[in-house]
TORPAVO-668864 format. One record per residue (C-alpha): residue number from 0; x, y, z; residue in one letter. Coordinates in Angstrom, 2 decimals. Last residue first. Example, Ala and Ser with C-alpha at 12.3 -4.5 7.8 and 13.67 -1.06 7.14 Angstrom:
> 1 / 13.67 / -1.06 / 7.14 / S;
> 0 / 12.30 / -4.50 / 7.80 / A;
REM end
This chain:
> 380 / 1.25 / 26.01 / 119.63 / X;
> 379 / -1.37 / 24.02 / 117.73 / X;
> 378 / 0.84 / 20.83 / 117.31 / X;
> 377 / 1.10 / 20.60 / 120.89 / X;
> 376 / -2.09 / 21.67 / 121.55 / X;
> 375 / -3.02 / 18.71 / 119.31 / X;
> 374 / -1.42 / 16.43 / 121.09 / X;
> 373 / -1.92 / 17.34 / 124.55 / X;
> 372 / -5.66 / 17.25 / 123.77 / X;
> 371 / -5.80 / 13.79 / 122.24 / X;
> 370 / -3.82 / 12.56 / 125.31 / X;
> 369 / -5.84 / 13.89 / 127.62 / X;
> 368 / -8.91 / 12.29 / 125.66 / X;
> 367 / -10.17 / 9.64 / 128.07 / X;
> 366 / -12.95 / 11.93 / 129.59 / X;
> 365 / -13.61 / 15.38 / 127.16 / X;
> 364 / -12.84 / 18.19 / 128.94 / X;
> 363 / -9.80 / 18.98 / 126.77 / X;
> 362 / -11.52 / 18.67 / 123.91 / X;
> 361 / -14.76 / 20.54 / 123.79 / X;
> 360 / -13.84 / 24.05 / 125.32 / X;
> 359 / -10.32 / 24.30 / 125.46 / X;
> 358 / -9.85 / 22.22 / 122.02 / X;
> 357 / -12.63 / 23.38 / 120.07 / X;
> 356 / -11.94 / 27.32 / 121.04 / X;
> 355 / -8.47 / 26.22 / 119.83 / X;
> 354 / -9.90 / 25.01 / 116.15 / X;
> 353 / -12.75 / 28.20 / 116.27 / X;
> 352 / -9.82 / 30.52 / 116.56 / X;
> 351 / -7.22 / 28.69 / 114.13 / X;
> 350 / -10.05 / 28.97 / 111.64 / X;
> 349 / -10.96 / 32.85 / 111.59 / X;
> 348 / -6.78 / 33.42 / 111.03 / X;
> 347 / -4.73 / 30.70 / 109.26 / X;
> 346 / -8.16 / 30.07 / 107.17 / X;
> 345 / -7.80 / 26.75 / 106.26 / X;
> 344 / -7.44 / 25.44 / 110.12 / X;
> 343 / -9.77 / 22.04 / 110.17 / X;
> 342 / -7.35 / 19.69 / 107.50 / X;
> 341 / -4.42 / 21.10 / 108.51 / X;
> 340 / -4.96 / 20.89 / 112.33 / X;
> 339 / -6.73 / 17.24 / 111.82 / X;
> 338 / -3.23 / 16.13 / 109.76 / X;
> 337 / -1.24 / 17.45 / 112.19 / X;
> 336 / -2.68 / 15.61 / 115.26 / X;
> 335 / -3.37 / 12.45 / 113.99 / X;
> 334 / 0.59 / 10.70 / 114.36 / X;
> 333 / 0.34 / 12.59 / 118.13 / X;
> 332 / -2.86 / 10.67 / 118.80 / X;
> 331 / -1.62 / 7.28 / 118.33 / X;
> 330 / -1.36 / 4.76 / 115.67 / X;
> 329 / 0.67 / 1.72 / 116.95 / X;
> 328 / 4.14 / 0.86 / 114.97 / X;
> 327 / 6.30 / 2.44 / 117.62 / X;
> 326 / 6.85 / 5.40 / 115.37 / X;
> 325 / 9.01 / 7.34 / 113.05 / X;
> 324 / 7.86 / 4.87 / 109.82 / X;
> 323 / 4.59 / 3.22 / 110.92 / X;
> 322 / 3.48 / 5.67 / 113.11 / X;
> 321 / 3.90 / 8.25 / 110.98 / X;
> 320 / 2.51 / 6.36 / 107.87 / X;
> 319 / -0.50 / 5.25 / 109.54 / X;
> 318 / -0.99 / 9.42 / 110.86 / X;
> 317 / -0.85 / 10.07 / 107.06 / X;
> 316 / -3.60 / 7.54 / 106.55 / X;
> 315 / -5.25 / 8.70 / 109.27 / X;
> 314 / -5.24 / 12.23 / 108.27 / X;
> 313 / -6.34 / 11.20 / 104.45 / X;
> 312 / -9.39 / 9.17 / 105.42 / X;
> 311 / -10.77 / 11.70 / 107.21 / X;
> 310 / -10.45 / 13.90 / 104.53 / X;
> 309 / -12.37 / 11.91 / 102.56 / X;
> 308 / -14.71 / 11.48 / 105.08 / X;
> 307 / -15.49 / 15.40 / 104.70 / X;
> 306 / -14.14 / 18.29 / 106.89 / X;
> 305 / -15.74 / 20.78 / 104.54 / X;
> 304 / -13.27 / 23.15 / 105.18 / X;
> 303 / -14.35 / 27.24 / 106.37 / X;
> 302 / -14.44 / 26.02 / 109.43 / X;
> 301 / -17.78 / 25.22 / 111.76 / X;
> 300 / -18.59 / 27.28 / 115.65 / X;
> 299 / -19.74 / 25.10 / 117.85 / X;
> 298 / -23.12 / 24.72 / 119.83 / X;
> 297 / -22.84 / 22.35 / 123.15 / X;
> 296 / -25.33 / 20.03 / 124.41 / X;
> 295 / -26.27 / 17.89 / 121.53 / X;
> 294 / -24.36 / 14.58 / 122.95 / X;
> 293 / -22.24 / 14.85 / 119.68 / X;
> 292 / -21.21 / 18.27 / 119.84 / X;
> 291 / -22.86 / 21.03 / 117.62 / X;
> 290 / -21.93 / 22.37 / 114.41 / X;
> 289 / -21.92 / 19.61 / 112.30 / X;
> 288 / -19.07 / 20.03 / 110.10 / X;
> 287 / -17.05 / 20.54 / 113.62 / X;
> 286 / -19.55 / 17.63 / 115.30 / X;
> 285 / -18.66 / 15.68 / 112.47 / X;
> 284 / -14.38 / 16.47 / 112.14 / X;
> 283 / -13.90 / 15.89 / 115.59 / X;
> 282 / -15.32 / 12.52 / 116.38 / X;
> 281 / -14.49 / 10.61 / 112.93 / X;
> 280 / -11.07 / 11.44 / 114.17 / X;
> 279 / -11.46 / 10.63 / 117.28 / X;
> 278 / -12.89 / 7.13 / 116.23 / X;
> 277 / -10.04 / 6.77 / 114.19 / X;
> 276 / -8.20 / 7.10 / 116.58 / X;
> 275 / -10.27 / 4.38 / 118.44 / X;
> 274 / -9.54 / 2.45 / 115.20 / X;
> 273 / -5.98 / 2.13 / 115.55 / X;
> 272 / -4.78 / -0.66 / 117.90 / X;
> 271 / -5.00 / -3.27 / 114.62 / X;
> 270 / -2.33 / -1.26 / 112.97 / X;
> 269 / -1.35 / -3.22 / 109.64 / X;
> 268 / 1.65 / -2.75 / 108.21 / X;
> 267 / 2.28 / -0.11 / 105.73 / X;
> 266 / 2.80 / -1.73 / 102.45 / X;
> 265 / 1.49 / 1.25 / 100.65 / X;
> 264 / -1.25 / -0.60 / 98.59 / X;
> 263 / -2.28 / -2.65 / 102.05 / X;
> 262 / -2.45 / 1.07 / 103.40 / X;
> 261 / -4.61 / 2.19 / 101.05 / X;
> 260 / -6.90 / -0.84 / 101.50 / X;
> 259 / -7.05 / -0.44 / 105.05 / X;
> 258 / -7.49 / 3.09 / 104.74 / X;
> 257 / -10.49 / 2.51 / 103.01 / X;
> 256 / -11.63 / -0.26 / 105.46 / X;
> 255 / -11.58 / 1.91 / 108.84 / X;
> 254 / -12.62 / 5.40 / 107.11 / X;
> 253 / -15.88 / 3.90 / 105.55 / X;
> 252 / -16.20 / 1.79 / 109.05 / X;
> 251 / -15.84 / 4.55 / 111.10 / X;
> 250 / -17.86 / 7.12 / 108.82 / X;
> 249 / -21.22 / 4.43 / 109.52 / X;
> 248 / -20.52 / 4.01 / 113.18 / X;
> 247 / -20.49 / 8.08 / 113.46 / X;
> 246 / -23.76 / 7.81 / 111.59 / X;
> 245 / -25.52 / 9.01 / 108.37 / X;
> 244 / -22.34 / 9.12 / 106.14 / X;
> 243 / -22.79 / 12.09 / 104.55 / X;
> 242 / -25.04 / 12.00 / 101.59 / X;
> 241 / -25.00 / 11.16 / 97.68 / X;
> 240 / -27.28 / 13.53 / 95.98 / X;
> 239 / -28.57 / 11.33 / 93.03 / X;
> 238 / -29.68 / 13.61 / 89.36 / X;
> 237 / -31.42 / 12.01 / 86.69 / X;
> 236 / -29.66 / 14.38 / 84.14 / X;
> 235 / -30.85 / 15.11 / 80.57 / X;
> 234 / -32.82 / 17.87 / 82.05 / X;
> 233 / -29.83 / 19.27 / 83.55 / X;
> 232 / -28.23 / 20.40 / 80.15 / X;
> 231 / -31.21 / 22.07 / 78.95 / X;
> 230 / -31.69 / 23.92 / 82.13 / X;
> 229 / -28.12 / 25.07 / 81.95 / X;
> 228 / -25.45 / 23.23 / 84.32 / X;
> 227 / -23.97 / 26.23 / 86.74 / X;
> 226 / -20.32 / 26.98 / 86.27 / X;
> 225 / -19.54 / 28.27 / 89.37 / X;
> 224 / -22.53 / 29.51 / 91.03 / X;
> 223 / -22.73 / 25.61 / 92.88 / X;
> 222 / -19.05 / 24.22 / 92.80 / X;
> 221 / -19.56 / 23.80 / 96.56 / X;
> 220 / -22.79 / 21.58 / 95.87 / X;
> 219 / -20.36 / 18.84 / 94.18 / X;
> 218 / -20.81 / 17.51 / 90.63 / X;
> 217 / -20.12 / 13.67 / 89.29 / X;
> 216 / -20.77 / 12.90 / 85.79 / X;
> 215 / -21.64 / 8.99 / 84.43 / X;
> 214 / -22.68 / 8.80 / 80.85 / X;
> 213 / -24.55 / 5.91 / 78.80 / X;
> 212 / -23.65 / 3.87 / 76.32 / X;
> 211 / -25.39 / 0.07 / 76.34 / X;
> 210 / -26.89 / 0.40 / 73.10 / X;
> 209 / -24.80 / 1.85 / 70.24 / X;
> 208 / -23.88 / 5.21 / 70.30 / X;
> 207 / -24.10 / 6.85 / 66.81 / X;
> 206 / -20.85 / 8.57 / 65.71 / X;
> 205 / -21.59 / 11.06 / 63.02 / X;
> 204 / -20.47 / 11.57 / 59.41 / X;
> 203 / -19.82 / 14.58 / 56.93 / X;
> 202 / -16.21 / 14.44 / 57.49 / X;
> 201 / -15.61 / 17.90 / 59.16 / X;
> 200 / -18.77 / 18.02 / 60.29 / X;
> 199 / -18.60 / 15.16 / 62.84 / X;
> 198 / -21.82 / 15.28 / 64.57 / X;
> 197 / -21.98 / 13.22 / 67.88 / X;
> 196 / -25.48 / 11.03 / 68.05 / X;
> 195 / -27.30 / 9.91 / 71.37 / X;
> 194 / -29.84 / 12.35 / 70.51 / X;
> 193 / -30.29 / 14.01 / 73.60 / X;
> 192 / -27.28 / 12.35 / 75.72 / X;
> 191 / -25.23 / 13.33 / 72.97 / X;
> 190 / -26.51 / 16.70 / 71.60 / X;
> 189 / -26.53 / 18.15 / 75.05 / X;
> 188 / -23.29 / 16.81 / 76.00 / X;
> 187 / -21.47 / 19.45 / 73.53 / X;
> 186 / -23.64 / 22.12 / 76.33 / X;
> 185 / -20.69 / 21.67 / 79.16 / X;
> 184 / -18.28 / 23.53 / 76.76 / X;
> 183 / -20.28 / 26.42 / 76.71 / X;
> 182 / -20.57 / 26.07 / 80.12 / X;
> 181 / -16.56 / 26.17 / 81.34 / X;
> 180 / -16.02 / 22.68 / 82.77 / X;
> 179 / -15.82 / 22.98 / 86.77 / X;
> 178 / -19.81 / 22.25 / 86.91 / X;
> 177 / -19.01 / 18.74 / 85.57 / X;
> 176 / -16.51 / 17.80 / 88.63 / X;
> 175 / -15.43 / 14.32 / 86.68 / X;
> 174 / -17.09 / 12.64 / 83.42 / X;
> 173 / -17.87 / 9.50 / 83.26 / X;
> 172 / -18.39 / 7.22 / 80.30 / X;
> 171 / -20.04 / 3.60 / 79.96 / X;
> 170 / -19.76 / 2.00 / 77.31 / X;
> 169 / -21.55 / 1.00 / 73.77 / X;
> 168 / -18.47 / 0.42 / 72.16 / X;
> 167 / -18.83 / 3.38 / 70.16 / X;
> 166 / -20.71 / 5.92 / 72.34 / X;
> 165 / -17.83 / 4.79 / 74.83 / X;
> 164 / -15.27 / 5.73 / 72.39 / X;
> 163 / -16.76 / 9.23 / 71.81 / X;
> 162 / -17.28 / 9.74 / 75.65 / X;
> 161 / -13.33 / 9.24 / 75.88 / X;
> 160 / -12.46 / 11.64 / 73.30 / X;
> 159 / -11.57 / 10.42 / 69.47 / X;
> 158 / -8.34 / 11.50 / 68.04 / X;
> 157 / -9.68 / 11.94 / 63.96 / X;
> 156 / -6.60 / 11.78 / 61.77 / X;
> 155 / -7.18 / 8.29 / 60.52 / X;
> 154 / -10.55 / 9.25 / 59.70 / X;
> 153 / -9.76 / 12.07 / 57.59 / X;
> 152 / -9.42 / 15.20 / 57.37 / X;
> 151 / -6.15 / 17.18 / 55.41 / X;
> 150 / -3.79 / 14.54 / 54.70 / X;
> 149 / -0.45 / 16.32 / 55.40 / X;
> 148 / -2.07 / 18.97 / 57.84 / X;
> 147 / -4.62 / 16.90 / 59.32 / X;
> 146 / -1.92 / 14.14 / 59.47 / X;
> 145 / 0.42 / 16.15 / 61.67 / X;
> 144 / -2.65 / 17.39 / 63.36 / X;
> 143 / -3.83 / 14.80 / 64.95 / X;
> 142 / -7.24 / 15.92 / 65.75 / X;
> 141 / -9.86 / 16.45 / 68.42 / X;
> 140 / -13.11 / 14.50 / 69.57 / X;
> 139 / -16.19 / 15.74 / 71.77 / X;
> 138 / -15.60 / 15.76 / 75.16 / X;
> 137 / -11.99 / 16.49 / 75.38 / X;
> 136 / -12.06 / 18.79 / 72.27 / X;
> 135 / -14.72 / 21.06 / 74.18 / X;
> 134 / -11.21 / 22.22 / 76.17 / X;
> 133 / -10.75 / 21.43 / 79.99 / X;
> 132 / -9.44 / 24.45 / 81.34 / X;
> 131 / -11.58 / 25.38 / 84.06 / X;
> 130 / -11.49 / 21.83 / 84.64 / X;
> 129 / -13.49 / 18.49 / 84.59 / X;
> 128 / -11.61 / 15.07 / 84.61 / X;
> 127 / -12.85 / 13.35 / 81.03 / X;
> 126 / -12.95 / 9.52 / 81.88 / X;
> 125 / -13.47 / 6.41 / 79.82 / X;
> 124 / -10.91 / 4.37 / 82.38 / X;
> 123 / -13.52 / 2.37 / 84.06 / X;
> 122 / -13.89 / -0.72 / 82.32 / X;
> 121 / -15.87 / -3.57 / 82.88 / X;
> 120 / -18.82 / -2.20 / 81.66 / X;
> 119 / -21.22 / -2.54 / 84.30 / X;
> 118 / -19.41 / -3.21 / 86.97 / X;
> 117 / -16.16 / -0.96 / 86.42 / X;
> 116 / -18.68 / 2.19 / 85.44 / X;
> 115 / -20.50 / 1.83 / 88.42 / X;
> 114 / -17.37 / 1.34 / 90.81 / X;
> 113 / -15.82 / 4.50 / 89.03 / X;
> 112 / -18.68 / 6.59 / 89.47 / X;
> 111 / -19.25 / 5.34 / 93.15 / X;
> 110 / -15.45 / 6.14 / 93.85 / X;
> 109 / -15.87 / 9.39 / 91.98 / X;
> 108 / -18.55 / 10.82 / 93.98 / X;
> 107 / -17.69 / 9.60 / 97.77 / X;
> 106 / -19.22 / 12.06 / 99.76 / X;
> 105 / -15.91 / 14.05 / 99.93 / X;
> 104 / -17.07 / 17.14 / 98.61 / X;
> 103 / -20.44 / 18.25 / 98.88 / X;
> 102 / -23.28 / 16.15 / 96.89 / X;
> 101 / -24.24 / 15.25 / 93.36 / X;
> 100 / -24.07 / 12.41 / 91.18 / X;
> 99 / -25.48 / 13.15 / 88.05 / X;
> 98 / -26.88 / 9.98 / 85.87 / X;
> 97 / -27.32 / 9.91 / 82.12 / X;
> 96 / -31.06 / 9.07 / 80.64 / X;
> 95 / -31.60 / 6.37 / 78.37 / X;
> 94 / -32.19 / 3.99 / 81.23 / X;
> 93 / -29.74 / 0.75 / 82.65 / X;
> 92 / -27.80 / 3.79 / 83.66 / X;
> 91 / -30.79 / 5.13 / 85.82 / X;
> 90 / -31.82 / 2.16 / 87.17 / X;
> 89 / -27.87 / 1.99 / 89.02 / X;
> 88 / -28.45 / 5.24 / 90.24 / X;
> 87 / -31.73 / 4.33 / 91.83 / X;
> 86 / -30.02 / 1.23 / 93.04 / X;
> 85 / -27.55 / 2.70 / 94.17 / X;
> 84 / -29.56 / 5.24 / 96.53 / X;
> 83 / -32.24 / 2.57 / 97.44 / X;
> 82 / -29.61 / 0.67 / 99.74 / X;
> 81 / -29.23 / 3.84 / 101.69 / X;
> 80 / -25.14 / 4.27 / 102.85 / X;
> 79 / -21.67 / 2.10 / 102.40 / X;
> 78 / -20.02 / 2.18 / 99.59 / X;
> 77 / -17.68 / -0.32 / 97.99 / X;
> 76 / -18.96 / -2.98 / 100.37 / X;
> 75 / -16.92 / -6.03 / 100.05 / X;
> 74 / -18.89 / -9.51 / 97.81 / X;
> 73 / -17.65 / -12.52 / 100.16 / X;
> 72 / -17.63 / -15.63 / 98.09 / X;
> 71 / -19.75 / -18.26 / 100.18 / X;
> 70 / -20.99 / -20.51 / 96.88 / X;
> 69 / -24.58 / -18.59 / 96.98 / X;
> 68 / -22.96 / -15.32 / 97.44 / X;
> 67 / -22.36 / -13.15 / 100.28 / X;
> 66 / -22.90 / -9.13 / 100.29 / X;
> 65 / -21.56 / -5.97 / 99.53 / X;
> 64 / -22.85 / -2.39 / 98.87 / X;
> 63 / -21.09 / -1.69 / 95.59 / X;
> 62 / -20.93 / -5.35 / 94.02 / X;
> 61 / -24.60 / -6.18 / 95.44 / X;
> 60 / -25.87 / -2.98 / 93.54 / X;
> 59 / -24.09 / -3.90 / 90.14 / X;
> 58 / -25.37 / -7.99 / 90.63 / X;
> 57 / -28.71 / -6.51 / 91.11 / X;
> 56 / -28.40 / -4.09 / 87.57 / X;
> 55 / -27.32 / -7.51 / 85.86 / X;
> 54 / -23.50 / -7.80 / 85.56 / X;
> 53 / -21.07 / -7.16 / 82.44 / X;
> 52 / -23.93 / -4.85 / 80.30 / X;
> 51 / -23.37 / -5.19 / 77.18 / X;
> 50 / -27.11 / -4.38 / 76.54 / X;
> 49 / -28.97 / -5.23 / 79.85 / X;
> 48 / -28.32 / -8.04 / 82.17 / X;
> 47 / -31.41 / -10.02 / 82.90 / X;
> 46 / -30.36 / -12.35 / 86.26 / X;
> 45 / -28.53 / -15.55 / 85.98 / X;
> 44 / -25.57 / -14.06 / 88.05 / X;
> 43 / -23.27 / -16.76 / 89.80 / X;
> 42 / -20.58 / -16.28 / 87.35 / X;
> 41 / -20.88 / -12.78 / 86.91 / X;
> 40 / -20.77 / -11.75 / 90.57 / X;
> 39 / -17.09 / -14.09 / 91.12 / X;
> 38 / -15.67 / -12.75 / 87.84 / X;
> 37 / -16.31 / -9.21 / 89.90 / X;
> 36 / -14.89 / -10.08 / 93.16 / X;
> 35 / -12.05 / -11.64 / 91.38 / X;
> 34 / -11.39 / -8.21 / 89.45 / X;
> 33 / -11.78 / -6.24 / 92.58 / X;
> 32 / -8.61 / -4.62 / 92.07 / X;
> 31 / -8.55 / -4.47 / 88.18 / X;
> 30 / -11.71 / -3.45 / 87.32 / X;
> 29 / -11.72 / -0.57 / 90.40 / X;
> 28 / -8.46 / 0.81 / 88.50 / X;
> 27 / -5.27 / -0.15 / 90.23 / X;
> 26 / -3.47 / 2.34 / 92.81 / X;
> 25 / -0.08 / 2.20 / 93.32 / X;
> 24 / -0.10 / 0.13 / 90.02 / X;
> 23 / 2.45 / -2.63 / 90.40 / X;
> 22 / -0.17 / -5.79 / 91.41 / X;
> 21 / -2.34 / -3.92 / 87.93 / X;
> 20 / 0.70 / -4.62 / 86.04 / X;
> 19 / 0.60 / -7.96 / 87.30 / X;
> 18 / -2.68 / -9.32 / 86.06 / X;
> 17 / -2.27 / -7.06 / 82.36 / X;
> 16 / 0.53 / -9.19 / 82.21 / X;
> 15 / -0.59 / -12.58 / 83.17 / X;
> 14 / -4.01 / -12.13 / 81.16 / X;
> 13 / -1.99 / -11.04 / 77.68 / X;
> 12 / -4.21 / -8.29 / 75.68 / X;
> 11 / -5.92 / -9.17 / 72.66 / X;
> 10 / -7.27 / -6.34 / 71.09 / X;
> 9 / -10.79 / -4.58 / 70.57 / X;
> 8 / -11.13 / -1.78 / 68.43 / X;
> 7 / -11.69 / 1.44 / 69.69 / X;
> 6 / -8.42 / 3.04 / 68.69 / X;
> 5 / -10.42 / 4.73 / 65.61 / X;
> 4 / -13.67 / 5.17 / 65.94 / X;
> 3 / -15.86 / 3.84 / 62.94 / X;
> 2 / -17.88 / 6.35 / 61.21 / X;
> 1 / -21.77 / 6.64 / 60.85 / X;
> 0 / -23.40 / 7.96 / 57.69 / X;
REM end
């Protein structure tokens, strides 16, 4: 016997106000803020779409890496790296298998998750954010228990979990840093991307998903040891490493545009003068993660912090601030300083040794960065 989910039925939400209380969020769901990029796709998309799917699996691909459309709308990248990636990952969710997104930290897990999940089902919000703590009742489904314990169980009592509601509607759910959840915890998916059913013994019933669920989890490689996925559990998996950004041109741009959009969100005005700090930025933190200088020639010593775009994107969006608020209004390499310091020393004591052996060594020979240098030794001191 299947049950219907309570909370999962559709209702009839005002345009106007769901339009400006996503212009209030300081920071709207993927759905909302690219919500005219979106109607835009599905209009001019006559391709196969499956199963309540929104968009076709090309319209999904073109909505995360970009493009131009027949009537000249202008589609932004949402990630920028191989083509063949997404569309693997997108494959997989049109599949019965549930997709793993995998790499180090900062490679741009959860955006992709939440892009996927916003283009195919229109709704990215079916989350369950991984933690030691996070109990098997967030996967699964839990209770209200002041009708539990006046009605004993019933439907009306059942509080179902995101990944119930998807399995429901037919949606797609994600869950966030998988290998944080404690394992036995983990193995509840097994049952649901195996059998696509979730038991409800309590009631004698199950939820069936209905076509178009599938499951989004992200995983990074530092987690690895952790709380390893069993076997069983990875099998369900087609697993997608996402990479680095492949060039220095590549992180630019990623860094450039996302704090862009941050700081269009912040009202920070906009610093045209700032990309060759960003440049520095994108400079210092890959041939630190790296190892070795950009021209090859000279081996360096890496932190104990990953030093990831994400990061990136932080320091110069703190250095924006800066500038913006106790500066001249032009990003410069004092309003970067702090943020690379706290973002390369984590270890106050083997970090702050490879950071200054950086700076003598790297930075401070380094033509057109004297001001760079001055900054951060400043900072440093």
């Amino acid at each position: 016997m299947t049950v219907t989910v309570p909370g999962t039925e559709s209702t009839d939400t005002s345009g106007a106000a769901a339009a400006a209380g996503a212009a209030e969020a300081l920071r709207p769901h993927a759905e909302d803020a690219f919500a005219a990029e979106l109607s835009a796709l599905a209009a001019a998309d006559d391709r196969p779409r499956p199963a309540r799917w929104r968009l076709s699996p090309w319209a999904v691909a073109t909505y995360l890496l970009g493009g131009t459309l027949p009537d000249s709308t202008v589609i932004t990248p949402k990630y920028v790296g191989p083509r063949r990636i997404v569309e693997v990952a997108v494959t997989t969710l049109a599949t019965d298998r549930a997709l793993l997104l995998l790499g180090v930290p900062g490679t741009a897990k959860t955006w992709v998750s939440e892009h996927l999940a916003a283009a195919v089902s229109g709704d990215s919000t079916l989350l369950v954010q991984g933690t030691a703590g996070t109990p098997e009742e967030a996967i699964r489904y839990g209770w209200n228990y002041a009708r539990l314990l006046a009605h004993g169980p019933s439907r009306d009592a059942l509080v179902p979990s995101p990944v119930m509601r998807a399995m429901a509607d037919g949606m797609t759910a994600r869950v966030e840093e998988l290998t944080r959840i404690p394992a036995d915890v983990q193995d509840t998916l097994i049952t649901i991307l195996s059998e696509k059913t979730l038991p409800i013994p309590e009631l004698g019933e199950e939820v069936q998903a209905v076509r178009g669920f599938n499951l989004i989890a992200t995983a990074n490689d530092r987690d690895r040891g952790v709380n390893e996925l069993s076997s069983a559990l990875r099998r369900r998996f087609n697993t997608v490493v996402l990479p680095l950004p492949a060039t220095p041109e590549d992180e630019v741009d990623i860094v450039s545009r996302r704090v862009a959009q941050i700081g269009r969100s912040l009202e920070l005005p906009e610093l045209p003068e700032g990309v060759e700090e960003i440049r520095r930025v994108v400079t210092v933190f890959r041939e630190l993660r790296d190892g070795v200088t950009g021209d090859g020639r000279t081996k360096l010593k890496s932190p104990s912090g990953t030093l990831s775009t994400a990061e990136a994107i932080s320091v110069v969006t703190g250095g924006l601030a800066l500038a913006a608020h106790f500066g001249d209004g032009v990003l410069r390499a004092g309003d970067v300083a702090a943020g690379i310091l706290g973002a390369v020393v984590r270890d106050p004591a083997a970090d702050r040794v490879i950071w200054q052996e950086y700076l003598e060594t790297v930075v401070r020979e380094r033509d057109g960065w004297k001001d760079f240098y001055r900054a951060c030794r400043e900072v440093t001191a």
